[in-house]
C-alpha positions as CSV (number, residue, x, y, z in Angstrom):
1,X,0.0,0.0,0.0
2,X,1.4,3.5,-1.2
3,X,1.7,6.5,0.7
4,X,1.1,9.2,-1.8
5,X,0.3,12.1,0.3
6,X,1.0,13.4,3.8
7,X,0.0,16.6,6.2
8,X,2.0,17.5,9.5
9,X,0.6,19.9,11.8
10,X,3.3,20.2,14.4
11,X,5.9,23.0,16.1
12,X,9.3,22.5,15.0
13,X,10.6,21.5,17.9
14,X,12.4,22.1,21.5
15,X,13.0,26.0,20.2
16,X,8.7,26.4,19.2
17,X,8.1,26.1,22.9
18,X,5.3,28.9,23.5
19,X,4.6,31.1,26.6
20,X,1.3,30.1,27.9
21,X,-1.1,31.2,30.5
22,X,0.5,31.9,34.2
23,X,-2.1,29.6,35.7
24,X,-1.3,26.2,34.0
25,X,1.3,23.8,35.9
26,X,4.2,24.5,32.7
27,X,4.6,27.9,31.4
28,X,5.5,26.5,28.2
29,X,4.8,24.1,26.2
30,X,5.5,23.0,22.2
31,X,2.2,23.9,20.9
32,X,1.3,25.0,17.8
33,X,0.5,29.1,18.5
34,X,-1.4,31.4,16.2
35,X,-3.3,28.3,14.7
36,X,-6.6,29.8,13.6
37,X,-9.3,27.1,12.3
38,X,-11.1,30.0,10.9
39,X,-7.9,30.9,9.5
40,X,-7.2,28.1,7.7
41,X,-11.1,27.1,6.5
42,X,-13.2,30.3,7.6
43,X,-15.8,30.8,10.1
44,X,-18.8,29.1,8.5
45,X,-19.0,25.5,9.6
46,X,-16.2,25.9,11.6
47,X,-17.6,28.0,15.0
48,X,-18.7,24.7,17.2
49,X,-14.8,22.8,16.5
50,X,-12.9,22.0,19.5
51,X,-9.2,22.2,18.8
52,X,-8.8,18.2,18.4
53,X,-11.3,18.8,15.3
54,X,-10.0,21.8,13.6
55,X,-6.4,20.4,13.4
56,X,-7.6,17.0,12.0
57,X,-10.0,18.9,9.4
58,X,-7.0,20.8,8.2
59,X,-4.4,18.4,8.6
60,X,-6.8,15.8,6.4
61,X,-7.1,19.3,3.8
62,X,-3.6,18.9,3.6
63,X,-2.8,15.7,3.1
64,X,-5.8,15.3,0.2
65,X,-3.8,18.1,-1.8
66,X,-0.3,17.1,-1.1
67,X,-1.6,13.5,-2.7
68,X,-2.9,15.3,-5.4
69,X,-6.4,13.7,-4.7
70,X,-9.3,15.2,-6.9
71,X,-12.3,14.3,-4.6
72,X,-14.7,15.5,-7.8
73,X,-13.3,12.9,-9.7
74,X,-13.5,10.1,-7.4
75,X,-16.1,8.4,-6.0
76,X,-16.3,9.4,-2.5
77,X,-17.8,6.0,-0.8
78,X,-14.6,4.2,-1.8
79,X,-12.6,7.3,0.0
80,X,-12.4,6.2,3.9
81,X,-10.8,7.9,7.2
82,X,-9.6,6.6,9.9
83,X,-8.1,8.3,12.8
84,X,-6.0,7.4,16.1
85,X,-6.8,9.4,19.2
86,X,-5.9,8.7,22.8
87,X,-9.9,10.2,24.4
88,X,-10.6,12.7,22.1
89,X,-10.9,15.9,23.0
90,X,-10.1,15.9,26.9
91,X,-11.2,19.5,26.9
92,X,-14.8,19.0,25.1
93,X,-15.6,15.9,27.9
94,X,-15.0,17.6,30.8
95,X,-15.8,20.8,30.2
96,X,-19.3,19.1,29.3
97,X,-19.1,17.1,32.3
98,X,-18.3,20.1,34.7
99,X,-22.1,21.6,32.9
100,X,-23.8,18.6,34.8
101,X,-22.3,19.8,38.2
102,X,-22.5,23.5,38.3
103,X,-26.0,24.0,36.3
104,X,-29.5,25.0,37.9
105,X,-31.4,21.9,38.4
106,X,-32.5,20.2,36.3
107,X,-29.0,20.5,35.5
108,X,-29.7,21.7,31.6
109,X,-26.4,21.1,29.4
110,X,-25.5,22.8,26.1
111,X,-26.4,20.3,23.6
112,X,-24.3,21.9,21.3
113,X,-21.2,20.7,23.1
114,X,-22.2,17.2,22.8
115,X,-21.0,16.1,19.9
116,X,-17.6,17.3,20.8
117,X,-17.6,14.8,23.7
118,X,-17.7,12.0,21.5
119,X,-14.3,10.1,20.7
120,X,-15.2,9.8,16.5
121,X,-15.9,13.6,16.4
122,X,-12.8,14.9,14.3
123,X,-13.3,11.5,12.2
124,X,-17.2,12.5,11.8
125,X,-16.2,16.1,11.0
126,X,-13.6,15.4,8.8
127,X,-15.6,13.0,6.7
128,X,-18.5,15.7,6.5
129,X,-16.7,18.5,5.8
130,X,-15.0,16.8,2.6
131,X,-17.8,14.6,1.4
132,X,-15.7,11.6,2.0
133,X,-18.6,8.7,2.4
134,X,-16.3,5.6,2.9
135,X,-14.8,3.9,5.7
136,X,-14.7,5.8,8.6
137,X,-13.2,5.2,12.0
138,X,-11.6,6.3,14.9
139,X,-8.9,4.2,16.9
140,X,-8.4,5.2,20.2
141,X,-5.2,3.4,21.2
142,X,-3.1,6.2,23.2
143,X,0.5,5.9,21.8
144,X,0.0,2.8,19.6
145,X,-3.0,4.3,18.3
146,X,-1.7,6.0,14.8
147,X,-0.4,2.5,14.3
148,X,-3.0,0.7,14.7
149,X,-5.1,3.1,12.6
150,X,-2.6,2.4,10.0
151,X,-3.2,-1.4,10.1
152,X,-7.0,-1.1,10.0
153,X,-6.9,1.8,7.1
154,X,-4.5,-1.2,4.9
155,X,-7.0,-3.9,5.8
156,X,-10.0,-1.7,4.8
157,X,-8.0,-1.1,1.4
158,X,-6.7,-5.0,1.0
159,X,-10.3,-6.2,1.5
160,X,-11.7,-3.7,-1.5
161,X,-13.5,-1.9,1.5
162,X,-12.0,1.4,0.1
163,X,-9.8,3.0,-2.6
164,X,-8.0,5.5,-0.7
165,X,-8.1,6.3,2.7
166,X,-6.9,8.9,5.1
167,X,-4.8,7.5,8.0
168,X,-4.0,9.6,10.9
169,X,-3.5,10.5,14.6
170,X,-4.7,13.9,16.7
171,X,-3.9,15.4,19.8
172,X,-4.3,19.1,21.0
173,X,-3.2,21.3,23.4
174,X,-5.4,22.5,26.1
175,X,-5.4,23.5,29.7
176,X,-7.1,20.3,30.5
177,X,-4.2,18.1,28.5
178,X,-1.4,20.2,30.3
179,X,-2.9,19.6,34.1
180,X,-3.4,16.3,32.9
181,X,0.1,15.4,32.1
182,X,1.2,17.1,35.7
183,X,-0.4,15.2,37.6
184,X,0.4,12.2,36.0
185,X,4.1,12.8,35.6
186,X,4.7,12.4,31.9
187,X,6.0,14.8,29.8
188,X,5.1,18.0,29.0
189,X,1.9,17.5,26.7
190,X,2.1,18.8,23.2
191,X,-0.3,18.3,20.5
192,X,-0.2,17.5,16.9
193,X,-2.0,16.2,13.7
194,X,-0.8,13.8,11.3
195,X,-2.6,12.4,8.4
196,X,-1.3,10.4,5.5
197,X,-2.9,9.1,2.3
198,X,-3.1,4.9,1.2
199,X,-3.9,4.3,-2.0
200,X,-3.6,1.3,-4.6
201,X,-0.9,3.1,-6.9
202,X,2.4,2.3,-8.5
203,X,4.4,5.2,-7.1
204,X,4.7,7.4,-4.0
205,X,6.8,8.3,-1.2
206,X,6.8,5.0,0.6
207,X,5.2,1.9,1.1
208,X,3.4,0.0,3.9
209,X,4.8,-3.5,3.3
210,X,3.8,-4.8,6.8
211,X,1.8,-4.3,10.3
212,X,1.9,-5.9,13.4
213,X,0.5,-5.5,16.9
214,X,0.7,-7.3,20.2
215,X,0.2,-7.4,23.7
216,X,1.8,-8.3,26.9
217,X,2.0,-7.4,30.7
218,X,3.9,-4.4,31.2
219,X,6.8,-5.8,32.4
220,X,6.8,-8.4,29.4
221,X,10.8,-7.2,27.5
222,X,10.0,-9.4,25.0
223,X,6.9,-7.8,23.3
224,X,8.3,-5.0,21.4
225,X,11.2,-7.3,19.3
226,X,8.6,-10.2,19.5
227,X,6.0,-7.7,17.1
228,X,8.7,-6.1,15.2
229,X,10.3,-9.7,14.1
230,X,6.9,-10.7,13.0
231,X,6.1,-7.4,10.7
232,X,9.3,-8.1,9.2
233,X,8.6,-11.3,8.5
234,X,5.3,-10.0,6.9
235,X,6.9,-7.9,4.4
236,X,9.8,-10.8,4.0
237,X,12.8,-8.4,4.6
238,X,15.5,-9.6,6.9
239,X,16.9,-7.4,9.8
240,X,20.1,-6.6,7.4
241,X,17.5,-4.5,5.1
242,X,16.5,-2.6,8.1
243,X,18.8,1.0,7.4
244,X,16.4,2.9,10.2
245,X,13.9,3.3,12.9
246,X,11.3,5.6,14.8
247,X,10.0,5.2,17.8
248,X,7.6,6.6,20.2
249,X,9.7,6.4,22.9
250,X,9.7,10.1,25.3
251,X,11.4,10.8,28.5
252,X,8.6,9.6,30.3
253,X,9.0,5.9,29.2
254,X,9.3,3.5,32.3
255,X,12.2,2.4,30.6
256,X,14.2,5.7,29.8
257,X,14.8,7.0,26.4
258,X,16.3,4.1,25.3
259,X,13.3,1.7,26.1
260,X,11.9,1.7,22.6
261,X,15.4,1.8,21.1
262,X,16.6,-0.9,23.2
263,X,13.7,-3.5,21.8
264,X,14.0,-2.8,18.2
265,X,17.9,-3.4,18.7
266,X,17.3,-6.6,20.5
267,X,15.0,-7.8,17.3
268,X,17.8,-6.8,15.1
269,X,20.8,-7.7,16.3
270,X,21.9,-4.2,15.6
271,X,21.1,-1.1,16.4
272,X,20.1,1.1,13.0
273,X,19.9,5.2,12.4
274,X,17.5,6.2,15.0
275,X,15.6,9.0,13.6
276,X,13.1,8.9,16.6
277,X,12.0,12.3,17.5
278,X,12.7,11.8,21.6
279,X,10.2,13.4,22.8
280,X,11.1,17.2,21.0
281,X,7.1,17.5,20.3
282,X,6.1,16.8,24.0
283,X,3.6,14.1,25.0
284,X,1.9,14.1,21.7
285,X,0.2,10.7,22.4
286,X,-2.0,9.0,19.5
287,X,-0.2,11.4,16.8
288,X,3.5,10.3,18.4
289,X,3.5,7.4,15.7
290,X,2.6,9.4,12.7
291,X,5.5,12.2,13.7
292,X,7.8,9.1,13.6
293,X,6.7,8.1,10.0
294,X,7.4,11.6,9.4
295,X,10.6,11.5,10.5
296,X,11.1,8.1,8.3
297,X,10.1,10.3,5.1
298,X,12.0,13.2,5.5
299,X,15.1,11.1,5.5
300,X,14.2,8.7,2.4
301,X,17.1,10.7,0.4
302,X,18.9,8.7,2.6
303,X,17.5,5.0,2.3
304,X,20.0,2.8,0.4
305,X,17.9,0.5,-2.6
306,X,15.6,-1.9,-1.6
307,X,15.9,-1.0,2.5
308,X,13.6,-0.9,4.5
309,X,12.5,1.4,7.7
310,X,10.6,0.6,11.2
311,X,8.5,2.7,12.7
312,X,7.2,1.5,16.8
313,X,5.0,2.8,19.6
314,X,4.3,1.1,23.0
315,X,1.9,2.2,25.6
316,X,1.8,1.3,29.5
317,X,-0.4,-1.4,29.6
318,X,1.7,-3.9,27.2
319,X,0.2,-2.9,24.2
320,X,2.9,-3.1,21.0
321,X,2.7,-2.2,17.5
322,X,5.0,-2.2,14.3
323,X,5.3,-1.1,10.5
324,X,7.8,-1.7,7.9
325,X,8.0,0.8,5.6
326,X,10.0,0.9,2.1
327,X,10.7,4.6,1.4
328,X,10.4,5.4,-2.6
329,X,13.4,7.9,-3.1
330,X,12.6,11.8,-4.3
């Protein structure tokens, strides 16, 4: 399956931390300022977004024109969506929750925020907002999740469930994300939008030759090489083809920055160029897979013939996932 088209909403890095508001527990954070959904798509349609839905809705924008996808020429019931998330919008649940509490009885809610609340929002939005009619899902899977969106959106393709469809991951920054991370003691959140187009085709940037996904108790070392060994064995390419990898992996990991690393090197036998991007996004959860494809792309100048990349994500409770990806050079 052929990547032919990709979007990146994202700060560039450590030095795009932003000043934020005195009363949040970090002062700043890598977000991505001055982003204006109206902006970008206009007022009309746009007013009742929450920022998890107005960075997919561009980011998916994006991606459709950087593949070069005429959506008037296509049939839009074979054009599918499917996005990673970790809860959605964090923000739009509880600031709907807090309504229930603090409301006159009979406690009355907005229902106008409602839909917001509901994990397939951006998906739903996405989908309307571009007429696309096919597939469409919404894979909440925490860091694994853009992975795992990727293996569902090449299934939906391989069984002739859809033509083309838009993979991707979301997170945003909001005061409720950045108390969140606090007081759980990960990273500094960030937030970010990823989306990246599959399509039957006989050229584009790379292709998806293999996915794999797993699960183990937390404490099980052997999950992470046990998956990637298995996606490579998918895509038949040996661990001498593999020239790099990404990984999820942020200072928060249980196992230090080298946690992720670590397992991919025990698979191989070797360790290959890391192009991981180490956490320089913050905590950007679901969309922390689809930055490290990114990373994998930007570099495919780089890939010697016929190699091939791996791209990894891992979450707390044992859950593993793995791609192989062959990079088309520029």
């Amino acid at each position: 399956m052929m990547i032919t088209g990709r979007a990146v909403l994202a700060p560039a890095g450590d030095a795009d931390a932003t000043p934020l508001y005195d009363d949040l527990p970090v002062h700043s954070a890598p977000v991505l300022a001055g982003f204006s959904v109206r902006e970008r798509l206009g007022r009309k349609g746009t007013s009742t977004f929450d920022r998890a839905t107005a960075l997919a809705v561009v980011a998916c924008g994006e991606a459709l024109r950087d593949a070069g996808v005429d959506l008037t020429t296509v049939d839009p019931a074979r054009v599918g969506l499917v996005l990673g998330t970790t809860v959605g919008s964090l923000a739009s649940t509880m600031d709907f929750s807090r309504e229930t509490l603090v409301q006159d009885k009979p406690y009355l809610v907005n229902p106008m925020q409602f839909p917001n609340t509901v994990m397939n929002c951006a998906a739903g939005q996405s989908a309307i907002w571009y007429g696309l009619r096919g597939v469409n899902a919404t894979v909440a899977g925490g860091p694994i999740a853009f992975l795992q969106a990727m293996r569902y959106a090449v299934r939906a393709i391989e069984k002739s469930q859809a033509d083309t469809v838009l993979v991707g991951a979301v997170e945003e920054f909001t005061p409720h994300t950045a108390w969140s991370s606090a007081l759980s003691g990960t990273v500094t959140a960030g937030e970010a939008a990823t989306v990246f187009v599959l399509r039957r085709a006989v050229t584009g940037m790379a292709e998806v030759l293999a996915t794999a996904a797993g699960f183990t108790p937390a404490d099980g070392a052997d999950a992470l090489p046990g998956c990637v060994r298995r996606a490579l064995a998918q895509a038949g390419a040996s661990p001498e083809r593999v020239w790099a990898m990404a990984t999820g992996d942020h200072p928060s990991d249980p196992q230090g920055d080298d946690g992720e690393a670590g397992a991919v090197e025990a698979a191989l036998g070797r360790r290959p160029l890391d192009l991981s991007p180490r956490g320089r996004y913050g905590d950007c959860g679901a969309a922390a897979g689809g930055l490290a494809l990114a990373a994998v792309l930007d570099r495919r100048a780089d890939a010697p013939a016929d190699a091939v990349a791996v791209v990894t994500g891992r979450a707390r409770d044992g859950a593993v996932a793995a791609a192989v990806i062959r990079t088309v050079p520029e």
